[in-house]
N, C-alpha and C positions, 0 to 999 in steps of 0.2 A: 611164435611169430611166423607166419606166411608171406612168402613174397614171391605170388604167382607170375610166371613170366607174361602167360598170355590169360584167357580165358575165355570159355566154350561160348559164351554168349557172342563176343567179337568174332570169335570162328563163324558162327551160326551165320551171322549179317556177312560176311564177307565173301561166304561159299557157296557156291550155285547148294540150293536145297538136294539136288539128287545127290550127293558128297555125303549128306548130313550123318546118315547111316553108315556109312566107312570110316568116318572122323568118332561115329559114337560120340557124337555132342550134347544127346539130350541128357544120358551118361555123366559125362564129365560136370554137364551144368548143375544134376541132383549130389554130384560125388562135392562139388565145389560149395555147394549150399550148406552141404557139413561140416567140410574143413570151418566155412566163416565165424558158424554158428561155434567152433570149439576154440578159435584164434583171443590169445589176448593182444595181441595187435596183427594189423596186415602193413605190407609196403608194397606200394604202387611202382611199377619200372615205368609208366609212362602215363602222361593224364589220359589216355583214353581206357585203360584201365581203370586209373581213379575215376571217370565216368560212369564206366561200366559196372564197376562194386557198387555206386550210390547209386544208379539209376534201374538196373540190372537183378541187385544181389537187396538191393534198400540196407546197403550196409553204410551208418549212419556217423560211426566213431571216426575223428579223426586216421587220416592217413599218413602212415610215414610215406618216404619216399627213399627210392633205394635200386637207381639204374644201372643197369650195365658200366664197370666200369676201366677206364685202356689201363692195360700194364704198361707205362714207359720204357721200361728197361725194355721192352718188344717190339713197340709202335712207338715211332718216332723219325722226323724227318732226317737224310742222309742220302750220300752221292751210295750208287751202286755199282762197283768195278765192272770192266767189260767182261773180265771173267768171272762173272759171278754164276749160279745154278739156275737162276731163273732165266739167264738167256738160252743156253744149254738147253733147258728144259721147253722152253717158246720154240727152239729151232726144231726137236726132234716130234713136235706136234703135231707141228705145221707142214715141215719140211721146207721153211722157207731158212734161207743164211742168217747165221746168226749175227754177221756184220750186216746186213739188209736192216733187219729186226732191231738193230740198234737206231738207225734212223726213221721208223714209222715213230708213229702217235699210236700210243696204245690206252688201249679202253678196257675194265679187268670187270669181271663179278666174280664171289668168291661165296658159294652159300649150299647149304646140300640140296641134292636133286630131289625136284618134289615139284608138283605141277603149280602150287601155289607162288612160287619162285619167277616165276611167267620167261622161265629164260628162252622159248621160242619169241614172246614178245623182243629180246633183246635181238637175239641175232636177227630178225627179220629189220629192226630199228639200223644195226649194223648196217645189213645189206643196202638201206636206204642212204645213210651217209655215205657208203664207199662209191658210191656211184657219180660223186659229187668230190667227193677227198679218197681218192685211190690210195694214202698214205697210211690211212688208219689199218689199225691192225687191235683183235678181240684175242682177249682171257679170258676164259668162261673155267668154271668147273663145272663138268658134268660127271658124275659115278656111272662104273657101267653095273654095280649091284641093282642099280632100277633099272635094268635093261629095257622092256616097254619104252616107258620114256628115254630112256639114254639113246636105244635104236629113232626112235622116230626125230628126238633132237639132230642126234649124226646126219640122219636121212636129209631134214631140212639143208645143214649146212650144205651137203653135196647137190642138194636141188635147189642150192641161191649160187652153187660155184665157190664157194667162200672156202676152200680146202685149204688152202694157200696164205688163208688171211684168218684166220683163226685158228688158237691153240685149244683144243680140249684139253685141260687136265683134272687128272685124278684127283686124287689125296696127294695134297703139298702143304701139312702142316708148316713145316721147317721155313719153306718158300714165302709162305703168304706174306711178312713183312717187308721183304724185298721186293713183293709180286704190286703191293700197295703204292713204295716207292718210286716203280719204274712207271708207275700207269702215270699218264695225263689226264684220265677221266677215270673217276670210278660209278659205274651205273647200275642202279639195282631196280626192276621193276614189279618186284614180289608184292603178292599183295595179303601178306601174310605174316607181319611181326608185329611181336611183344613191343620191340623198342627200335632195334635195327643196329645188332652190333659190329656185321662187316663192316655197315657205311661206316661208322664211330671210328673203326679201326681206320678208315683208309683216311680220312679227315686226320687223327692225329697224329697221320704219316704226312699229311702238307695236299691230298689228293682232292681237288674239286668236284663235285657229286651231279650224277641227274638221278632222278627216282621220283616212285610213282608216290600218290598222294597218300597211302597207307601205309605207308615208311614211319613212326612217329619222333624217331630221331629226326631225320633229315625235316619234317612238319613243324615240326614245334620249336629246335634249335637251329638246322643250318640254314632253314627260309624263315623263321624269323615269320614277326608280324607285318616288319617296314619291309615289302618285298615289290615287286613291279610288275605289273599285270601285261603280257606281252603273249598275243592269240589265246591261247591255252597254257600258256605257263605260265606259273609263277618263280618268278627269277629274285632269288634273295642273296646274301651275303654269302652263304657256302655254298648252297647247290640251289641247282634247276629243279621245280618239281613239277612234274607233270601227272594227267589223268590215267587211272591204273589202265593198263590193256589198252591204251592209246598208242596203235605203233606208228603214226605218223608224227603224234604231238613227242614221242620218244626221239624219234629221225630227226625232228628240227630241232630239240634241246643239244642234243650231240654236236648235232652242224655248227651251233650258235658256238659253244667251246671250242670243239676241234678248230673252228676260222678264225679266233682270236686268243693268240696267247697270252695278250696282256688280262683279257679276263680271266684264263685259267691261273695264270699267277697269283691272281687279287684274288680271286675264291678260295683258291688253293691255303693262302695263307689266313684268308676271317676263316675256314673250317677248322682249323689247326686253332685260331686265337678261340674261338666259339668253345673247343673239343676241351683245352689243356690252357688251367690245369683244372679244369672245374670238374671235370670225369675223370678224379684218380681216385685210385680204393683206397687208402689211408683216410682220407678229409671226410670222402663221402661214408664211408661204414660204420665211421667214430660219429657223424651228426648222428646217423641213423639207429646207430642203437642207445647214444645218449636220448633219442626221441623215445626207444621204448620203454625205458625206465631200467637200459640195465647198466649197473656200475661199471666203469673202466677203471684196469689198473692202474694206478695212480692219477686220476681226476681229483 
């Protein structure tokens, strides 16, 4: 059984062609054409996968299904004391007080550093809302092991001024569920996942989402079909989606939440009713391999 996260061909369409060679896509696509042909089942983490195997791969057999799924006992909605690490951790980023920092509005992404990530898209989106809501305040993770990139993300923040209102951090395994809880918005503008298991995470932490439209969590579950057509967004039950690499249409999905909290509340809570309990690994792993034909103990 195979249950590829992503696959070379969705890379291929989503990566400028001069990448294709770095990513070794054409590669992955001949290595993945073998795995299929030796699988006696595949499961899909997202329909654009299942797409991509029927239309892509002409792989014709039925698909299980089998996404990313939250651990509760780790994501899950809750108050987070004043002295908790993640404030601690915000103040010595920033350098901004960490009783200041309790009263912003905070906006989090949590994903590795990787240009497909688009996190220059996000801080530049930032810089547009703070101009407008001087309250908000950004969580980003940026690694400094990609230094390239880490250097010229840093660079940007010091060249929008944003020193003061954004926390770079590292690695904060430990952190991230509290990191999820304290945000008011959680925003991803990558243009590069399997399924989208930050967003998943911050959703079953009670967190309201903006993200770009290759996100297929936030696509197909927290915007939903019934969604509302507003300029360039589409505005659904759990998150805002907007067009990838759009940092204007990014800056006005932001603004739309940050200026009203009764909609961050209402989102906040359909992403959480959307996320839990239908994304837990018990329910979901038992459908999925009763779907591939293997016994469970005592069925």
């Amino acid at each position: 059984i195979w249950v590829p996260h992503s696959l070379g061909t969705i890379k291929k369409r989503n990566m400028e062609k001069e990448q294709w060679a770095n990513l070794r896509v054409d590669e992955r696509i001949a290595v993945e054409q073998k795995l299929i042909s030796k699988c006696s089942s595949i499961g899909a983490t997202s329909t654009a996968i299942r797409q991509a195997l029927l239309e892509d791969y002409d792989y014709q057999q039925e698909q299980l299904f089998l996404p990313p799924c939250i651990d509760t006992k780790r994501f899950y909605p809750a108050e987070v004391a004043k002295d908790a690490k993640v404030w601690q951790l915000f103040a010595e980023k920033s350098g901004t007080a960490k009783e200041e920092l309790e009263k912003r509005l905070i906006i989090s992404e949590v994903s590795r550093t990787d240009k497909t990530k688009r996190k220059d898209v996000l801080i530049k989106a930032f810089h547009k809302v703070r101009e407008t809501f001087p309250q908000v305040f950004l969580a980003v993770t940026i690694d400094d092991t990609r230094k390239e990139l880490y250097d010229s993300l840093l660079g940007l923040i010091d060249e929008l001024g944003l020193q003061k209102d954004v926390a770079v951090l590292g690695s904060i395994w430990d952190t991230i569920p509290d990191l999820y809880r304290v945000s008011d918005i959680y925003c991803t503008p990558s243009v590069m996942e399997g399924f989208g298991m930050s967003i998943q995470e911050a959703a079953a932490c009670c967190t309201p989402a903006v993200s770009s439209d290759l996100v297929p969590f936030a696509v197909e579950y927290l915007r939903g079909d019934e969604y509302k057509e507003v300029d360039k967004m589409q505005v659904g039950p759990g998150a805002i989606i907007v067009p990838a690499d759009d940092v204007e249409s990014f800056g006005q999905a932001l603004s739309l939440l940050v200026g009203d909290a009764n909609l961050r509340k209402q989102m906040g809570q359909a992403a959480f009713d959307i996320t839990i309990p239908y994304f837990t690994w018990e329910g979901m792993t038992r459908a999925f391999l009763e779907g591939a034909g293997v016994e469970l103990p005592g069925s």
